[in-house]
C-alpha positions as CSV (number, residue, x, y, z in Angstrom):
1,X,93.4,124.7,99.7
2,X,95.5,122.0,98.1
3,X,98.6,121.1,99.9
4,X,102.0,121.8,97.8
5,X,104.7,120.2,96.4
6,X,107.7,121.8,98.4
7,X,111.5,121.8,98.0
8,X,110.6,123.2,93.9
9,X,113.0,126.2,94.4
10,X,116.2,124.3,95.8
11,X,115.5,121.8,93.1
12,X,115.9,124.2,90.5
13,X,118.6,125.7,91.8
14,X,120.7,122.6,92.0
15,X,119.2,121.7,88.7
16,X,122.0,124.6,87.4
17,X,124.2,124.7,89.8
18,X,128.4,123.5,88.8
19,X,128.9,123.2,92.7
20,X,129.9,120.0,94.4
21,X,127.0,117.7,95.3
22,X,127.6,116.6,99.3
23,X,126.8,112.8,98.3
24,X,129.0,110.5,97.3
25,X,128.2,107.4,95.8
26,X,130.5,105.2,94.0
27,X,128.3,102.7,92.8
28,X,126.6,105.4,90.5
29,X,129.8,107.0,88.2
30,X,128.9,107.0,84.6
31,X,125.0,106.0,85.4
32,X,122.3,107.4,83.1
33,X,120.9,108.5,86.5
34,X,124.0,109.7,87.7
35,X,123.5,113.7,87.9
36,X,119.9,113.3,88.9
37,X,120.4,110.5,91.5
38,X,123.2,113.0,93.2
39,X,120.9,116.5,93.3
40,X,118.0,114.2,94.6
41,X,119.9,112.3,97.4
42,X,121.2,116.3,98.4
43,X,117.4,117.1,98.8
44,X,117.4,114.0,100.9
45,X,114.7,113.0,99.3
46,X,116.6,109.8,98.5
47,X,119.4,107.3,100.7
48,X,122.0,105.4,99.8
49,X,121.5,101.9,101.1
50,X,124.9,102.6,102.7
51,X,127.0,105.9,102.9
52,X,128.9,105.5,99.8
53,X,126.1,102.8,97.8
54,X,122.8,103.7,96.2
55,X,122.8,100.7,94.1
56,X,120.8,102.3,91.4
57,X,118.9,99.2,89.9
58,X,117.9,97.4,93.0
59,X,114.3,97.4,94.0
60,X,112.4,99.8,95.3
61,X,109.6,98.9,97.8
62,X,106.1,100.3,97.7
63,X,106.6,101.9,101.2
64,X,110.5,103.0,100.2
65,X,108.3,104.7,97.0
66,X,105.6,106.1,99.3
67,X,107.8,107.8,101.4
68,X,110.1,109.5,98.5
69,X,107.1,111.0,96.8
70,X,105.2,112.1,99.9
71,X,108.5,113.7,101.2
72,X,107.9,115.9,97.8
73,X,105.2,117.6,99.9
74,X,103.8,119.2,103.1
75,X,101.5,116.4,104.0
76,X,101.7,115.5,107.1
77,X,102.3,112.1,108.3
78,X,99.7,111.5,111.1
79,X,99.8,108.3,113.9
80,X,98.2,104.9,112.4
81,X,94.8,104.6,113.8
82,X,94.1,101.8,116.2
83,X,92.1,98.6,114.6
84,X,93.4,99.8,111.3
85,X,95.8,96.4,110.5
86,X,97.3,97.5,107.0
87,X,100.6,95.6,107.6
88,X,100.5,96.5,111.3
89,X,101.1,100.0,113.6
90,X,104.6,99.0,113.9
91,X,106.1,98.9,110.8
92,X,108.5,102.0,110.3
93,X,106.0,103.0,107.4
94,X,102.9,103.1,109.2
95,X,102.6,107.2,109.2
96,X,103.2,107.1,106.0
97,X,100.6,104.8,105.1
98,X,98.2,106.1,107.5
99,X,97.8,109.5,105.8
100,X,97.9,107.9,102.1
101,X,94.7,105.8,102.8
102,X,93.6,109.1,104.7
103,X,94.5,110.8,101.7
104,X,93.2,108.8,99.0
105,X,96.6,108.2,97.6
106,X,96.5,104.7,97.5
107,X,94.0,102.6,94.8
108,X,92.0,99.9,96.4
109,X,94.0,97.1,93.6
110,X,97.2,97.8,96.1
111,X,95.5,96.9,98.9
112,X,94.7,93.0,99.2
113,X,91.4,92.1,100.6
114,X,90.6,95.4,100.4
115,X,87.4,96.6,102.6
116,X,86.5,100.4,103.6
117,X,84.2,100.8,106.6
118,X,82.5,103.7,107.9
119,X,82.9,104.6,111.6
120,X,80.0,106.5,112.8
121,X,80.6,107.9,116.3
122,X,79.0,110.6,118.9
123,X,80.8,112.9,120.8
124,X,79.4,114.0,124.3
125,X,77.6,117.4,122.9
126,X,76.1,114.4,120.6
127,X,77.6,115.6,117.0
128,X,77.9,112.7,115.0
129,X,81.2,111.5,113.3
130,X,82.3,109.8,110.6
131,X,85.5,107.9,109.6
132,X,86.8,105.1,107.4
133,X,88.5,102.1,108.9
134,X,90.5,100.6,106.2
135,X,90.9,96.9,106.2
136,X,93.4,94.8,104.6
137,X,97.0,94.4,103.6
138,X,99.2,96.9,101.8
139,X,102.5,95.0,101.7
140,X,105.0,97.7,102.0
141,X,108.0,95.1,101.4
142,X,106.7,94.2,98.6
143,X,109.3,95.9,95.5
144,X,107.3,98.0,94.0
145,X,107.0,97.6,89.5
146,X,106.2,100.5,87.2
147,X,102.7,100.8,86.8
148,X,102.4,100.9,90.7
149,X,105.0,103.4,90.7
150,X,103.1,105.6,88.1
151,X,99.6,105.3,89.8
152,X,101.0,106.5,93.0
153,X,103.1,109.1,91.5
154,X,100.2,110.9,89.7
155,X,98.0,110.0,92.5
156,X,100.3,112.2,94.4
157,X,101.1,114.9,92.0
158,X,97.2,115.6,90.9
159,X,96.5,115.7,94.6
160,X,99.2,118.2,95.6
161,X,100.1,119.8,92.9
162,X,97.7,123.2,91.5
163,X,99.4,122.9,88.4
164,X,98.0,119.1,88.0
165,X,94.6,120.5,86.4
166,X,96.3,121.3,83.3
167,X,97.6,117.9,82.7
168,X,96.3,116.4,79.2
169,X,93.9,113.4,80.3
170,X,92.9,113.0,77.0
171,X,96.1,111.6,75.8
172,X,97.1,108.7,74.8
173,X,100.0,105.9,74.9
174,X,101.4,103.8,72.7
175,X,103.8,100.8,73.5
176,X,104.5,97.1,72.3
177,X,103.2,95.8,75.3
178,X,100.1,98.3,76.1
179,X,97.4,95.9,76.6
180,X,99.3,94.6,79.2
181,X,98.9,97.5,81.3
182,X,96.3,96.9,84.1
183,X,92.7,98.5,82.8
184,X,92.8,100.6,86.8
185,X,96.1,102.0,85.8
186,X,96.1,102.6,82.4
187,X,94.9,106.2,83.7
188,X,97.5,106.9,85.5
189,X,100.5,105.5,83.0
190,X,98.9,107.9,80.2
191,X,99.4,110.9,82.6
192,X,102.5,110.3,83.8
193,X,103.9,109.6,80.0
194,X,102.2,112.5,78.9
195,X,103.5,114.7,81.2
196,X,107.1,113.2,80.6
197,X,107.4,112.0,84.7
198,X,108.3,108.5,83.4
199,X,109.3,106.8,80.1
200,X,109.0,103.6,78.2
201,X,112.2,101.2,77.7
202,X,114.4,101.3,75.0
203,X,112.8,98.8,73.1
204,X,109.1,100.0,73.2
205,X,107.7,98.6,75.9
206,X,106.4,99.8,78.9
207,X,106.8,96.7,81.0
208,X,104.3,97.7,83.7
209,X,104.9,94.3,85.8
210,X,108.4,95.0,85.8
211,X,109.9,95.4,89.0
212,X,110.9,99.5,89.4
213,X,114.9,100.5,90.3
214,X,116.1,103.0,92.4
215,X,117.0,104.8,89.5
216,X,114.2,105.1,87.8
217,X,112.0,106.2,91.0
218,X,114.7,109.4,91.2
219,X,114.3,110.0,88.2
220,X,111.0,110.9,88.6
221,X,111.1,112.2,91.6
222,X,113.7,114.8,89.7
223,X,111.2,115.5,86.9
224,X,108.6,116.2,89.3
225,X,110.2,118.6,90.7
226,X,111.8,120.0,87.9
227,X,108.2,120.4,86.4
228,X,107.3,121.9,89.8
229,X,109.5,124.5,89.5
230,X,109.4,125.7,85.7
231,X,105.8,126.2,86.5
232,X,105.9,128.3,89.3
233,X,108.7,130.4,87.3
């Protein structure tokens, strides 16, 4: 059984809902992301970097976007696995991280020096196991830039999500600047287009390399869960 995007019913409640959101963030007031940056940050799905900051276009982080969108569902976060040294068991992240890889959340292009091995062990009644050790480097601090973001947000979404088996794969995108796009993510960008989970720029472009903003990364994490919940209607 798939696990499930959660939170879909509070989301479309405060999607239509006049009452007064409980964050406050000056640093937001006539954003485009305003309303969608408040309703999320209620959800706590989101922080401000201070109690009355969001600073909607700083960076995001890969491990700041890994948490929001696995916070979207009921997967557990499970204790990083000793030997395992993506960016070491003591980052605040680890969890997290842990459960991606276990997860299959996370491409192999994020990881660097990437390496999977297989773990064979016997237990005393002498049933053999199997696990994979993932080796390398997932730099969590790194900031995050759009076509990472989409990967891991569709990685996410077609993994938790039963309505993901109706997305369109087939489609297609068309920017200024598409063969720029990384060939492993291309996938991914298409699907979360398609499905209207992120956009391109003003100007045409999709500027994968482009460093993500705080803003845009609640912004999808709003449509997700809008989605979520027009679909379960």
């Amino acid at each position: 059984m798939k696990k499930q995007i959660i939170a879909a019913a509070a989301a479309l409640a405060i999607s239509f809902s006049a009452a007064a959101y409980a964050a406050e963030f000056n640093d937001i007031k006539g954003h485009w992301a305003e309303n969608t940056i408040n309703r999320i940050a209620d959800l706590g799905i989101v922080n401000g970097v201070s109690e009355h900051e969001f600073d909607p276009d700083g960076a995001v982080t890969r491990a700041e976007y890994l948490k929001m969108i696995m916070e979207l569902t009921d997967i557990e976060t499970v204790t990083p696995r000793e030997g395992e040294c993506l960016d070491g068991e003591g980052t605040w992240y680890a969890p997290y991280l842990q459960s991606a890889l276990d997860k299959g959340l996370i491409p192999k292009e994020m990881i660097a020096s990437y390496r999977a091995d297989i773990n064979v062990t016997t237990d005393e009644s002498g049933n053999t196991m199997s696990s994979v050790v993932y080796r390398g480097a997932f730099n969590g601090e790194l900031q995050v830039d759009r076509e990472e973001m989409a990967v891991l947000t569709m990685h996410m979404y077609q993994y938790a999500s039963d309505s993901a088996g109706m997305l369109n794969t087939q489609g297609s995108v068309s920017f200024t600047d598409t063969d720029s796009i990384s060939v492993w993510a291309q996938p991914s960008v298409r699907l979360a287009v398609s499905v209207g989970f992120i956009e391109g720029m003003g100007d045409g472009s999709f500027q994968p390399m482009n460093t993500a903003t705080r803003a845009q990364a609640a912004t999808i994490i709003g449509r997700i869960l809008d989605r979520q919940a027009l679909m379960q209607q």
